[in-house]
C-alpha positions as CSV (number, residue, x, y, z in Angstrom):
1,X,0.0,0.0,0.0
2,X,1.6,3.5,-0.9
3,X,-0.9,5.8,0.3
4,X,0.2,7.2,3.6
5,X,-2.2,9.0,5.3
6,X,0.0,11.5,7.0
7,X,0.4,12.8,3.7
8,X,-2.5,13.5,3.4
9,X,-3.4,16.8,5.7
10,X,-6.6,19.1,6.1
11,X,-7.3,22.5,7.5
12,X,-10.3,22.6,10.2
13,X,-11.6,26.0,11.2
14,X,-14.4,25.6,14.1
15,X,-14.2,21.7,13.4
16,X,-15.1,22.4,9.8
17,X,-12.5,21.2,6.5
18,X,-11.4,24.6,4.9
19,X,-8.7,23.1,2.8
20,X,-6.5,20.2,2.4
21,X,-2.9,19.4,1.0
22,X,-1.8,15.9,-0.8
23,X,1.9,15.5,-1.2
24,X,3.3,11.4,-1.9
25,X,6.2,10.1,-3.5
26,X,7.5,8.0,-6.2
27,X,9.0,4.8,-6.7
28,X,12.6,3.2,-7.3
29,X,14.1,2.8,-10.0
30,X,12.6,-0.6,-10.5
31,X,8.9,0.4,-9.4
32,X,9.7,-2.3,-6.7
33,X,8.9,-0.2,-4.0
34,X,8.8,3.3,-3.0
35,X,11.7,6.2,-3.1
36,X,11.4,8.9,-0.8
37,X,14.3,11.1,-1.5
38,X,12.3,12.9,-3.6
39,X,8.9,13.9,-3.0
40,X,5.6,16.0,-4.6
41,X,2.7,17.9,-3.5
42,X,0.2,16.4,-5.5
43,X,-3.1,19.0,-5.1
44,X,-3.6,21.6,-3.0
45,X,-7.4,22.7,-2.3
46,X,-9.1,25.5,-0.4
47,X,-12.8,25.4,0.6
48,X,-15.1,27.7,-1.8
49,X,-15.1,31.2,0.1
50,X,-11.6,30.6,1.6
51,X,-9.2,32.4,-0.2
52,X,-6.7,33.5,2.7
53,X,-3.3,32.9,0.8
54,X,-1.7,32.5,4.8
55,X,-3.7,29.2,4.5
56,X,-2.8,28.0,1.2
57,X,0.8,28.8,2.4
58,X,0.8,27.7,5.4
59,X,-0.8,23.9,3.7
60,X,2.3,23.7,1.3
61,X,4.8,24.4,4.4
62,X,2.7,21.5,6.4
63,X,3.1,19.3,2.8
64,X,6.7,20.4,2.1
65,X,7.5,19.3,6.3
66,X,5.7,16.0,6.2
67,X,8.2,14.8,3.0
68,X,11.0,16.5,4.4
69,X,9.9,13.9,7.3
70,X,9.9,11.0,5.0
71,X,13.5,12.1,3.8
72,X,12.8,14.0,0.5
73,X,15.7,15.9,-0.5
74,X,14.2,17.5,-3.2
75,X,10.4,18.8,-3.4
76,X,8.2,19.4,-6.3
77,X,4.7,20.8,-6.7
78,X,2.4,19.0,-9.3
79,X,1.9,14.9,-10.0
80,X,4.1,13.8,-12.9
81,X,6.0,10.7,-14.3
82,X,6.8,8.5,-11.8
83,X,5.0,10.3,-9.2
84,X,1.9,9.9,-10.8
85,X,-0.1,7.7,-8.1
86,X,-2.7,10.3,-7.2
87,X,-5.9,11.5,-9.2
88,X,-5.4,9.8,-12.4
89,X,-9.1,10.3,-14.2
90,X,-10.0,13.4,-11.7
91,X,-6.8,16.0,-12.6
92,X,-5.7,16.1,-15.8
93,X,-6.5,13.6,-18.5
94,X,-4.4,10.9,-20.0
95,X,-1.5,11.6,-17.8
96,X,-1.0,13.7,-14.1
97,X,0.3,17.3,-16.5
98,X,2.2,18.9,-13.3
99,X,-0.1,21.9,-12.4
100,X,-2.8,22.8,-14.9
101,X,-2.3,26.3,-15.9
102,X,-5.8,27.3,-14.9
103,X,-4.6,25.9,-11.0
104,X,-4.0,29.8,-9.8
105,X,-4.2,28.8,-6.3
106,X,-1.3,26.4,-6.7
107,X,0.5,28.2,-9.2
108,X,0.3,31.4,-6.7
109,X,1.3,29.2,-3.5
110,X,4.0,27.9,-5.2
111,X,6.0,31.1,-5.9
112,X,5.4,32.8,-3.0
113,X,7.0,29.7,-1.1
114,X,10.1,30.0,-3.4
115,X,9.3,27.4,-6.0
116,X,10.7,27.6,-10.1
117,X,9.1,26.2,-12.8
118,X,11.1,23.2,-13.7
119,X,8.7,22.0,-16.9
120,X,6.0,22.6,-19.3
121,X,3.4,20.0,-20.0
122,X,1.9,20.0,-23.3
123,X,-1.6,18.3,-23.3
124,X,-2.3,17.4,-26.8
125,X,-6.1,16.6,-28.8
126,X,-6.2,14.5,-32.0
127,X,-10.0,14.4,-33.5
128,X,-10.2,11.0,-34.7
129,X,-13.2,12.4,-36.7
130,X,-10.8,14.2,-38.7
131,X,-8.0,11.4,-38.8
132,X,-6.6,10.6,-41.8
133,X,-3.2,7.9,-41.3
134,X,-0.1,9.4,-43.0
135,X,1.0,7.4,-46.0
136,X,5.0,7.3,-46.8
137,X,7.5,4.3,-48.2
138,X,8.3,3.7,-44.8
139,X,4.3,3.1,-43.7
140,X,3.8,1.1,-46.8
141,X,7.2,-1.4,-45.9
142,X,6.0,-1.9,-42.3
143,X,3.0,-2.8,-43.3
144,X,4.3,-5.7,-45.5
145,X,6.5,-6.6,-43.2
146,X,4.7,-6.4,-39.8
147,X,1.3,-7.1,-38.1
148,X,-0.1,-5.2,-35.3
149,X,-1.7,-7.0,-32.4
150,X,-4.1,-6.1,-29.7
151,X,-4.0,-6.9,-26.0
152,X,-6.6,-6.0,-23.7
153,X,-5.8,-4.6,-19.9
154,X,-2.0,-6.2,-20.2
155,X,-0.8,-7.8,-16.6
156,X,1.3,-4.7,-15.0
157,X,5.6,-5.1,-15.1
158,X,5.9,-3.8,-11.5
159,X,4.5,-3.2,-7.9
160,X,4.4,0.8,-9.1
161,X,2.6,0.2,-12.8
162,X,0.1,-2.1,-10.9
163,X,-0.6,0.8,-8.3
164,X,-1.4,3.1,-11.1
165,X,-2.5,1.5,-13.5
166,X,-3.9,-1.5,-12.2
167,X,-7.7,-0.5,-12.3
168,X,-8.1,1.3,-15.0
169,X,-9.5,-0.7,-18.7
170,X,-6.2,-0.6,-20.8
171,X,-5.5,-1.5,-24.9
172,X,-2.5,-2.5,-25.7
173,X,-1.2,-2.0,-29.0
174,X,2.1,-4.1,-30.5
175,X,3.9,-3.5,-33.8
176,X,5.4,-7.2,-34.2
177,X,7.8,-8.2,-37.1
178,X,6.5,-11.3,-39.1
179,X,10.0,-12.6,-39.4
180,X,10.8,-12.9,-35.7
181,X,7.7,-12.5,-33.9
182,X,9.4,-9.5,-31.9
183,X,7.5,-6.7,-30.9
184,X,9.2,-4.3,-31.9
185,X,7.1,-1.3,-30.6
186,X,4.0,-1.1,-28.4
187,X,1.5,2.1,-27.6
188,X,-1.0,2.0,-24.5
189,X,-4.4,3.5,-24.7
190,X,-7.0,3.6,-21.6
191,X,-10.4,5.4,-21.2
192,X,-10.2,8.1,-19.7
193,X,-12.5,8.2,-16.8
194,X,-14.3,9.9,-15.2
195,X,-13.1,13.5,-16.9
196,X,-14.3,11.8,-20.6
197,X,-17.7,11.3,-19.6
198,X,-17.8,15.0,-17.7
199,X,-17.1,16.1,-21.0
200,X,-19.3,14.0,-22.9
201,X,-16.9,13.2,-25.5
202,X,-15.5,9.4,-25.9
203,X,-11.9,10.0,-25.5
204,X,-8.8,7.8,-24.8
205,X,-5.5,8.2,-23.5
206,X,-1.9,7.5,-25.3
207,X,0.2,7.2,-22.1
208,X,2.9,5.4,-23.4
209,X,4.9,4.8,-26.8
210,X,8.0,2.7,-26.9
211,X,9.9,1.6,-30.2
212,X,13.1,-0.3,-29.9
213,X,16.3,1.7,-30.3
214,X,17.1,-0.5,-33.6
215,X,13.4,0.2,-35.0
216,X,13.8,4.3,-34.4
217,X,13.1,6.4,-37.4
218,X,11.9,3.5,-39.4
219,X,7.9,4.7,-38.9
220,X,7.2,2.2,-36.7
221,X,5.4,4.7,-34.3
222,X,3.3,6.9,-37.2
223,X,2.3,3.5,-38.6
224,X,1.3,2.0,-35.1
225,X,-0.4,5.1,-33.9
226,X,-2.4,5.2,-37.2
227,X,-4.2,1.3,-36.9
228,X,-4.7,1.8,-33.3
229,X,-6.5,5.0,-34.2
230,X,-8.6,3.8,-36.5
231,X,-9.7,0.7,-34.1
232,X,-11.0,3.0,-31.3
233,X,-12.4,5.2,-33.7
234,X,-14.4,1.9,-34.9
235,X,-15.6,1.4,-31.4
236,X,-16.8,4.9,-30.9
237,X,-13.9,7.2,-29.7
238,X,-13.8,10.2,-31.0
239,X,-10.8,12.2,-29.4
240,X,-7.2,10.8,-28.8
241,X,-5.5,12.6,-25.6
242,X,-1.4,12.9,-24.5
243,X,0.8,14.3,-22.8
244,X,4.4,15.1,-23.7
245,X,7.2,17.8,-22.4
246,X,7.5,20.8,-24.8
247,X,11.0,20.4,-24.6
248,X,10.6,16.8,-26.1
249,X,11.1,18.1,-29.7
250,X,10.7,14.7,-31.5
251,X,7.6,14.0,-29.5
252,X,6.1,16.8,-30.2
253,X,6.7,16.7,-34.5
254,X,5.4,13.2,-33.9
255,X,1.9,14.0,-32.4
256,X,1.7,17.1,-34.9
257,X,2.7,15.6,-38.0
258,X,-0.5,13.0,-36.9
259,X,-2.9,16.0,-36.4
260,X,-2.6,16.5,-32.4
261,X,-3.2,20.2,-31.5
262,X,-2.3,21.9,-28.1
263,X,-5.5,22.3,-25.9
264,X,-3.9,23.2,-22.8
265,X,-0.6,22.8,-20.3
266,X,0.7,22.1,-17.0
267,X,3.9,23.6,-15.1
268,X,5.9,21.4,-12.9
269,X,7.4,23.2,-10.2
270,X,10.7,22.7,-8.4
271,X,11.5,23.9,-4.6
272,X,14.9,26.2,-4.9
273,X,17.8,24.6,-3.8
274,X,18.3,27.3,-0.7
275,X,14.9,26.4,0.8
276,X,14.9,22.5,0.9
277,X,14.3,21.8,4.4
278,X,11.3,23.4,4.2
279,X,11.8,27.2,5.8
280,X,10.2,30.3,4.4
């Protein structure tokens, strides 16, 4: 179990919840079990009508002491790859995006307790209505020589993919090579829930793409991204969400070059180096 419910702390004013903080960790390299030398706030929440920013401050110091605690060298603010345990499906969409840019309160909080912004978040729409699969030499080659193959809700690698990804309906998509029977690349959908329905648009989630180093730049993933497109567009999904860093150039000509337009961003923040242990 990696919920720790110290972590988990809530203002009362006259016995009465005016806000709450949520700050968690990671896990090891191996997703064996949990690291806690580094350490998030995950959300940060004040009650509707309770805007004193003493309180939102005072929540973040009480967040930034209890993983200090834990032995967290370094804080962040925002949920992101691999501390992505909390609040899949309820912030954010295919992927925990760091702080949504329309999170004032948090963004506000953040830089008065000395925090920089350490990353940008793209969040990224594809209208499968509008989809069209790219067609090159390279798409037409893999498809002679490949076959792609469908797995549904694939048994998790590790304690930590288990934890958060465990419950959720998952597709699996493989690019194998006919030759060898090697899967040579592989791309994970899941429905997003409950923020599709909210938005009353069926709408999955690309949250991860892996080609092998000696299949790169070959097509593999435009030509895998394309059939699994077109099979959950046959089952009713209309929209096609990721997440990606801006910095992450070839990503990010990748997802255009297959029609995937910006729709919104989140900031991951990083506690400054002088204020680690937590003092103002």
């Amino acid at each position: 179990m990696h919920f720790d419910h110290r972590g988990l702390i809530v203002a009362t004013r006259d016995e009465v919840p005016t806000g709450f903080v949520h700050a968690g960790f990671g896990p090891n390299e191996a997703g064996t079990a949990m690291d806690t030398s580094m350490g998030t706030t995950h959300l940060l929440m004040l009650r509707a009508g309770h805007t004193d920013e003493r309180l939102a401050d005072d929540l973040l110091a009480a967040s930034e002491h209890y993983l200090h605690s834990q032995g967290a060298k370094v804080t962040y603010a925002g949920g992101i790859k691999p501390m992505n345990s909390f609040y899949l499906g309820l912030y954010g969409g295919s992927e925990i995006p760091g702080v949504l840019q329309s999170n004032h309160l948090l963004h506000d909080t953040c830089r008065r307790r000395n925090y920089a912004e350490a990353g940008r978040v793209s969040i990224l729409h594809c209208d499968l209505v509008q989809f069209r699969a790219p067609v090159s030499h390279k798409v037409r080659q893999l498809r002679h020589s490949t076959r792609v193959v469908e797995k549904h809700d694939p048994i998790a690698t590790n304690w930590w993919e288990a934890c958060v990804w465990g419950s959720q309906q998952r597709d699996c998509f493989q690019l194998v090579e006919k030759t060898t029977e090697r899967v040579i690349a592989s791309a994970l959908f899941w429905d997003i829930q409950p923020l599709s329905a909210s938005w009353g648009i069926c709408t999955a989630g690309l949250f991860q793409l892996h080609v092998e180093s000696d299949w790169r730049r070959k097509g593999c993933a435009t030509y895998l991204l394309g059939e699994a497109f077109r099979l959950l567009r046959r089952r009713g999904v209309a929209t096609i969400e990721v997440q990606t860093m801006a910095t992450n150039d070839a990503a990010q000509d990748l997802y255009r070059g297959l029609g995937f337009v910006e729709v919104d961003y989140g900031l991951v923040f990083r506690k400054n180096g002088a204020d680690q242990n937590g003092t103002v």
